[in-house]
C-alpha positions in Angstrom: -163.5 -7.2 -105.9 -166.0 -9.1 -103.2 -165.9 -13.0 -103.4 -168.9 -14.0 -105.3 -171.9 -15.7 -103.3 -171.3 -19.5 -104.7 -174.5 -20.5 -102.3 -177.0 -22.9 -103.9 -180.2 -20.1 -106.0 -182.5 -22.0 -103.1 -180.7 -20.7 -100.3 -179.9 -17.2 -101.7 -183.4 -16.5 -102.5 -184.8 -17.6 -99.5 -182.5 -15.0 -97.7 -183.5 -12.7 -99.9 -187.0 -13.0 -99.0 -186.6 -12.9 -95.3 -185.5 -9.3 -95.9 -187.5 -6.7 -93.8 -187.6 -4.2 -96.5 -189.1 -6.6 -98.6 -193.2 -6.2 -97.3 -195.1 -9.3 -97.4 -197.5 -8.7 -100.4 -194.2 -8.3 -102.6 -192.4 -11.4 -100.6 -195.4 -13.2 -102.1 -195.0 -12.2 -105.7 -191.5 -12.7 -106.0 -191.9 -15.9 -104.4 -194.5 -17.0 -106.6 -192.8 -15.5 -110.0 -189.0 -16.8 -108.9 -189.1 -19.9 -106.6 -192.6 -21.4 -108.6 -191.7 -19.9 -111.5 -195.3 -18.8 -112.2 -195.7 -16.2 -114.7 -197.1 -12.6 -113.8 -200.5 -13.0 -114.8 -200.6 -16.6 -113.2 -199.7 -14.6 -110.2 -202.3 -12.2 -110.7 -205.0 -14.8 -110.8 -204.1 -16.8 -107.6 -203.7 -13.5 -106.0 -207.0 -12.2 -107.2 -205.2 -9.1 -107.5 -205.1 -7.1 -110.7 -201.7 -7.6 -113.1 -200.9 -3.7 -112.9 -200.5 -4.7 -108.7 -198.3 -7.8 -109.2 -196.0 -5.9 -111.5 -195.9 -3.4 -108.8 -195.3 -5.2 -106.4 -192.7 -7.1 -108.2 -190.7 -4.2 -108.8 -190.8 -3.0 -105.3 -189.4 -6.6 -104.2 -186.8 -6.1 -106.6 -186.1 -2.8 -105.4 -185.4 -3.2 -101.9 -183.0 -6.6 -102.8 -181.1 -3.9 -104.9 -180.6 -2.0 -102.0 -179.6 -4.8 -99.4 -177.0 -6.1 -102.1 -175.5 -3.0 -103.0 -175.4 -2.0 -99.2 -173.8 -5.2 -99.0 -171.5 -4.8 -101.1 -170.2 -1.7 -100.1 -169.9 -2.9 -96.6 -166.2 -4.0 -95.6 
């Protein structure tokens, strides 16, 4: 079993972020929704970007950190 990542949320999500496969329009929703905590629609608002996007883009976001940590964790 890999050793768990015992690095501080700050510091894992901003690594997280900095991923390339992570595009800028969903760096800045999951940014927004999980290091300001702003709900989606609050999101959707600043953004002037309709909620259907945000959601979007969220899951995309999500998507791609899926992928890096299961690459990662399948790496020796």
């Amino acid at each position: 079993m890999p050793a768990r990542d015992v690095r501080p949320p700050a510091e894992l999500l901003g690594e997280l972020l900095s991923l390339d496969a992570i595009s800028p329009a969903s760096r800045a929703v999951l940014a927004l929704h999980f290091h300001e905590e702003l709900a989606l629609a609050e999101i959707a608002a600043i953004l002037e970007l309709p909620l259907g996007t945000v959601k979007s883009r969220l899951a995309y976001g999500l998507s791609a950190i899926r992928k890096h940590l299961s690459k990662k964790r399948s790496d020796p």
